[in-house]
C-alpha positions in Angstrom: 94.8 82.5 99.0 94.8 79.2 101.0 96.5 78.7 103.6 96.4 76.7 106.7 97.2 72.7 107.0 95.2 70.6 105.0 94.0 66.8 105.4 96.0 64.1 104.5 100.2 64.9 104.3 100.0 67.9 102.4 99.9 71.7 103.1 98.8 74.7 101.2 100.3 77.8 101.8 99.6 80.5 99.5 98.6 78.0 96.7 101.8 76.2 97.1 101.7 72.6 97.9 104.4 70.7 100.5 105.2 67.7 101.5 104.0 66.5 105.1 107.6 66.5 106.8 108.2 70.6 105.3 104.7 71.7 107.6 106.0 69.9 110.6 109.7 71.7 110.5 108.6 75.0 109.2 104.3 75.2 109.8 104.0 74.2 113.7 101.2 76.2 114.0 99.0 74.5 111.8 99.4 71.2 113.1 99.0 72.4 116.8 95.5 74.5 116.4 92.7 72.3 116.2 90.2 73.2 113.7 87.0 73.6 116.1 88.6 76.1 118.4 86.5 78.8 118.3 88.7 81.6 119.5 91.5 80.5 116.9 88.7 80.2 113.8 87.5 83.9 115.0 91.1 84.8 114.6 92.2 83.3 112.2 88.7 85.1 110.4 89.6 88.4 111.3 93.4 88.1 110.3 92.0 86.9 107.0 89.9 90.1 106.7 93.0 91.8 107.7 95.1 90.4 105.5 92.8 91.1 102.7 91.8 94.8 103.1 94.7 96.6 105.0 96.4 97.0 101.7 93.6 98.6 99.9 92.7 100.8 102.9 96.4 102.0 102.9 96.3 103.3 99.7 93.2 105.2 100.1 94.6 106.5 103.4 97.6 108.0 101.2 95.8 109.2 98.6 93.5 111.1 101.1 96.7 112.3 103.0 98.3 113.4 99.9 95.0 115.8 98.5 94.2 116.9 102.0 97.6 118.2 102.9 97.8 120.9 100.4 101.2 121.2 100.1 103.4 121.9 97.2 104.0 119.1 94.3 100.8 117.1 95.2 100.7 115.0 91.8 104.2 114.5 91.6 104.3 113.1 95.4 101.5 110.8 94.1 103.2 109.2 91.4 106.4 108.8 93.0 104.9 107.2 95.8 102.9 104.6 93.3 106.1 104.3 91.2 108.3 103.7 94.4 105.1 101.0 95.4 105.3 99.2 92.7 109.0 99.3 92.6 109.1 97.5 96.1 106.2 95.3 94.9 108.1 93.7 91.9 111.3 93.4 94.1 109.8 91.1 96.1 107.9 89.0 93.3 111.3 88.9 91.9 112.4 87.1 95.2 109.7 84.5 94.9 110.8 83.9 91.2 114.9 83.8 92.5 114.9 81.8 95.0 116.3 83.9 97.7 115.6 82.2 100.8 116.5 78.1 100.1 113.1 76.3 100.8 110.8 79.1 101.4 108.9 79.6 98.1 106.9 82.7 99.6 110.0 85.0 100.5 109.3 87.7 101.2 105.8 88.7 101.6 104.2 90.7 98.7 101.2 91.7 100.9 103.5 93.3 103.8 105.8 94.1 101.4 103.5 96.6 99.5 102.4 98.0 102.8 105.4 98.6 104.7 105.9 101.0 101.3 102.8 103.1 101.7 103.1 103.5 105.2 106.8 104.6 104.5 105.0 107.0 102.0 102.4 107.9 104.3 105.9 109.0 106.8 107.5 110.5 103.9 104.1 113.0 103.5 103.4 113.5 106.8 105.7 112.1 110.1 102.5 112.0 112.2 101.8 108.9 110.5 104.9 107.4 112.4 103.1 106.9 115.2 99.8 104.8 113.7 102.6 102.8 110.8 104.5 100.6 113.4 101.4 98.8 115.2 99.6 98.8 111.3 102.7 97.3 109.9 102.8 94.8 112.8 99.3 94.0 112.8 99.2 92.8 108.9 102.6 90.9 109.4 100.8 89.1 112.4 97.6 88.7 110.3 100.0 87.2 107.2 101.6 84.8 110.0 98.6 83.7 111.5 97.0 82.9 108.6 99.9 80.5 107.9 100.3 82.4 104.4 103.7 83.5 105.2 106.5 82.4 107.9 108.2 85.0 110.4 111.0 85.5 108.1 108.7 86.2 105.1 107.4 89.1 107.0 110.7 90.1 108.3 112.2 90.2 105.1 109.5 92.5 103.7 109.1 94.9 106.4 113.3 95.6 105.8 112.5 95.7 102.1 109.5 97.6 101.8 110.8 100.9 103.3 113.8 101.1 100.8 112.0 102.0 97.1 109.8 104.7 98.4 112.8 106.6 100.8 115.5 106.2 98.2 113.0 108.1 95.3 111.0 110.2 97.7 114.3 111.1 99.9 116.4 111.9 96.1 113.1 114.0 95.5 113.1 116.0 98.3 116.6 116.4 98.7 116.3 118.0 94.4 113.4 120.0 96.3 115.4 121.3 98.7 118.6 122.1 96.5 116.2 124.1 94.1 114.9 126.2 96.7 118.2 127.2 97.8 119.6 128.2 94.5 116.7 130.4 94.2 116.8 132.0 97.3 120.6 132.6 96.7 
């Protein structure tokens, strides 16, 4: 991904090329941070390393929740939370191919996207994971921001969109779970 304003009157943003006048009115940040500050090339560093690994780390950290909670229906928790992933995932490809959001060509973020839906996994498994999920969730949609690869909206767009795949199919889930219990018991 390249991001960040580039020489000349053009800017990249997430391979996407735009016209001088676009960056001003909708990348401010890139024009105002100089390019030999230190302390905003060490950030902009680690938000790129952010940006780059969080979503990989999530899904490790819910596969590792999932086999170390023993709990009942292990491999079926697993692939409805990678079906309700990937779910949230295309929906918000399919917003950058529809243009959903007039003259923002990156709406909504894929990256916070997919990781506002394994963190809402992650809840689903276990609500202790409530607690850690909010500042994760924020720190990747700072890191995307940033790294000028996505606007606030981007973000704020996929932290509302994320959440929905993985509650409606996990929720329905549970909620057959729970029904079959109770006709068994009574």
């Amino acid at each position: 991904m390249t991001g960040g304003f580039s020489r000349g009157q053009w800017l990249v943003v997430s391979g996407q090329v735009f016209h001088y006048p676009f960056a001003i009115a909708h990348y401010p940040l890139s024009i105002a941070a100089p390019e030999s500050c230190f302390i905003c090339n060490t950030m902009t560093h680690v938000c790129e390393i952010i940006t780059q690994w969080m979503n990989p780390i999530l899904c490790a950290l819910l596969l590792a929740a999932i086999l170390l909670k023993r709990k009942d229906h292990g491999l079926a928790f697993i692939v409805l939370s990678a079906v309700s992933i990937a779910v949230a995932a295309v929906l918000a490809e399919s917003g950058k191919q529809h243009v959903v959001l007039p003259g923002d060509p990156t709406f909504p973020s894929g990256h916070q996207t997919f990781a506002t839906a394994t963190l809402t996994c992650l809840i689903w498994r276990d609500r202790r994971w409530l607690v850690p999920a909010v500042p994760v969730a924020g720190l990747m949609g700072f890191s995307l921001v940033v790294c000028h690869y996505h606007l606030p909206i981007d973000v704020v767009g996929a932290t509302v969109l994320g959440p929905i795949p993985p509650s409606l199919l996990i929720g329905f889930w549970q909620a057959k779970l729970s029904q079959d219990r109770r006709n068994a018991v009574g």
